[in-house]
C-alpha positions, 0 to 999 in steps of 0.5 A: 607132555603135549605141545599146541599151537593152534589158530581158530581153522585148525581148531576145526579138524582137532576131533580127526587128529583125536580120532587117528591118534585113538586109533594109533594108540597115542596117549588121550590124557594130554590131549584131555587135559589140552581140551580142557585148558582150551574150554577154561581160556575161551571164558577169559575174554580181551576187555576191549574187543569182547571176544574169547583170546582163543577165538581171537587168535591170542593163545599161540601155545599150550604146553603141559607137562606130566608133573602138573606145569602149564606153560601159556603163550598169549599173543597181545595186540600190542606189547603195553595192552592196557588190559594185560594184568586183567587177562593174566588175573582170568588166566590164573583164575580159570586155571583153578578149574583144571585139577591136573594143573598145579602151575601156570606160566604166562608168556607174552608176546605181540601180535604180527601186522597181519595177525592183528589185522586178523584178529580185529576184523574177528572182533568186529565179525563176532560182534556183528553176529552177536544176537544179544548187545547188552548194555553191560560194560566190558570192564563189569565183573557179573556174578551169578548167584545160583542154586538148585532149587528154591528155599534156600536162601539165595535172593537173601544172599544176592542182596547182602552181597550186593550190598556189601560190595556197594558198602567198600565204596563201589557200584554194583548193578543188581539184576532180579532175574528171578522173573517169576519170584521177584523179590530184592525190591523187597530185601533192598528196601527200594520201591517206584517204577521203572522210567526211560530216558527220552534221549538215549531211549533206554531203561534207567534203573532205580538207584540206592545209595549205601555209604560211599557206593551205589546200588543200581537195581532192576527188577520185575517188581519195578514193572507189576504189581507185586499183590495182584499180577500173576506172570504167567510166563514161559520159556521165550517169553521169559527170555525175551524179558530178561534179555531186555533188562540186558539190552534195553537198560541204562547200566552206565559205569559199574564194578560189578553186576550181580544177578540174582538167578531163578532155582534150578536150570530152566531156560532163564539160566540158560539163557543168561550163560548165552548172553554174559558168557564172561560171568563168575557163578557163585553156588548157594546151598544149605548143609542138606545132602539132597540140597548139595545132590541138587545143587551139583545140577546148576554147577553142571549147567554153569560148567557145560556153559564154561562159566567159571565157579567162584566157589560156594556159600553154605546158608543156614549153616547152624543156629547160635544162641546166646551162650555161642552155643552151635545147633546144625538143624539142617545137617552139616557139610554140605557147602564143603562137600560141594566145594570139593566136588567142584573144586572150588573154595567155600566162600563161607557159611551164613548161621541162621539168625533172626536178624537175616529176616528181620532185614530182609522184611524191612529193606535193610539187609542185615550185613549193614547190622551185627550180629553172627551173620552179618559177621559170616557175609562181610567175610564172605564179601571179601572173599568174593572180592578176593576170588572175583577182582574187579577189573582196574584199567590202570593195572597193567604193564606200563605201570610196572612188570607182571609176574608170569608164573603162579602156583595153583592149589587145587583142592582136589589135589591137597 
């Protein structure tokens, strides 16, 4: 068992102590697990002052016990946050990322006057030395839709999801930060040309309405013309693009943002982890082994990042003919297997279906149709749905008590 308590200064001289209990032969596997329940909570970020509940000071305790329980104490602003059920939610789903955790308590408690002090005056220096202030709203669920290389499907399954999501009655931004291989404008059946507004000076993204929600989307594809420019971009330059559909863009009110990430780990990838480093990824691959193999690299990247996974999408799973029967052209396993390596869930898996390009190649994504994929995606969705939350302000402790304990399932541990 280890107890923490620990304040932002004494984070600095952890690797001393680590190193004098090394050599006094204290027990490391306490102090790893400690370090890695530390990384999970700096991606779980207090909504209203945009900064990690570590940095700010907010986790006064960690206590885990060899039978796999994990006792949290996080000091809020004050007792009726409004935000508090968003923290626990994140809390819980970062926990998932821990394997040696199989339980998680929570244990509120209030800020003194001078730690809030503290704390504000720590916010309002993070955000002043914030290289990137996006246009994102706090309250928005970014999801990164990633893969290792390119072929397998990912932009498809970018815009069915966002269309999905926007389907169930919300508003979701669209991000094409596939800078090189632009192609939603083409699968989301939107075309024209990006324009500002003359009074707040900023980007307004193209809209779509799909039934009772709303697609707000940006792209390359908006700015070029897609059959005669070549974008003979690199690194910085592809950044400083990127970053200005971050910055520079009029996103307004959203649920959710999902991005649709270039293949492979490139300065764009890495980038985009610096600037929403609040974001949820989501893992395409195909049954392939050495589509898995190069997938586990992106997961690698998003991990390093402390970017949580969300789970995994198997695409092009198996054909299905008419008579239901199932032909696995391109393998099986291969979504699972990379679920249990990362020890997250299997969203779903997309069959190969004609319709996927059909609806790709007319603008009209084929979740909104019938048919085996549209099936898998609309499952899909509500399992996105189920393992991202969007945020709900109004979810929170004046309007009723919060559970504080939750058990978790591993999927390494089962």
């Amino acid at each position: 068992m280890f107890i923490l308590q620990e304040t932002t200064a004494e984070r600095k001289g952890l690797w001393q102590k680590t190193l004098y209990d090394f050599f006094m032969g204290v027990d490391q596997s306490g102090l790893e697990i400690k370090e890695k329940v530390i990384n999970q909570l700096r991606g779980v970020v207090d909504p209203e002052l945009g900064s990690d509940i570590v940095d700010l000071g907010m986790v006064k305790e960690i206590d885990f016990k060899d039978t796999g329980d994990l006792h949290i104490t996080i000091a809020l602003t004050t007792a009726g946050c409004p935000l508090k059920a968003q923290i626990q939610k994140d809390v819980r789903l970062r926990m998932k990322n821990v394997v040696e955790v199989s339980s998680v308590k929570i244990e509120w408690t209030e800020l003194t006057d001078e730690e809030r002090a503290q704390t504000m005056d720590r916010a309002r220096f993070n955000l002043s030395q914030e290289d990137v202030v996006t246009q994102i709203p706090q309250t928005t669920k970014s999801i990164m839709i990633a893969s290792g290389k390119g072929g397998v499907g990912k932009s498809s399954v970018t815009a069915n999801i966002a269309t999905g999501l926007a389907s169930r009655g919300l508003t979701v931004g669209v991000l094409d930060a596939d800078i090189w291989g632009f192609s939603i404008p083409q699968m989301l059946g939107i075309d024209g040309r990006l324009a500002g507004n003359e009074e707040t000076k900023k980007i307004v993204p193209l809209v779509k309405n799909v039934g009772k929600g709303m697609l707000k989307i940006i792209s390359m594809g908006f700015l070029v013309d897609e059959n005669k420019a070549s974008l003979n971009w690199r690194g910085l330059i592809l950044n400083r693009a990127v970053r200005h559909f971050l910055e520079d863009v009029e996103w307004g009110d959203m649920d959710y943002l999902v991005i649709d990430m270039p293949p492979g780990t490139g300065d764009v990838q890495m980038g985009l982890a610096k600037m929403l480093p609040r974001s949820d990824m989501i893992v395409v691959t195909t049954p392939s082994k050495t589509v898995q193999t190069v997938a586990t690299r992106v997961a690698s990247m998003a991990q390093s990042y402390y970017l949580r996974i969300a789970g995994v999408i198997e695409n092009m799973s198996a054909f299905i003919n008419e008579e239901g029967n199932r032909y696995e052209i391109f393998g099986t396993g291969g979504g699972e297997k990379l679920a249990q390596e990362l020890g997250v869930p299997l969203l779903g898996s997309i069959p190969i279906d004609p319709f996927v390009s059909d609806g790709s190649d007319t603008g009209v994504p084929v979740i909104l149709g019938e048919g085996h994929a549209a099936e898998s995606l609309n499952l899909i969705v509500d399992e996105v749905l189920a393992a991202i939350p969007k945020v709900n302000p109004i979810d929170c402790t004046a309007h009723g008590s919060l559970e504080t304990s939750v058990t978790i399932s591993n999927i390494s541990n089962s």
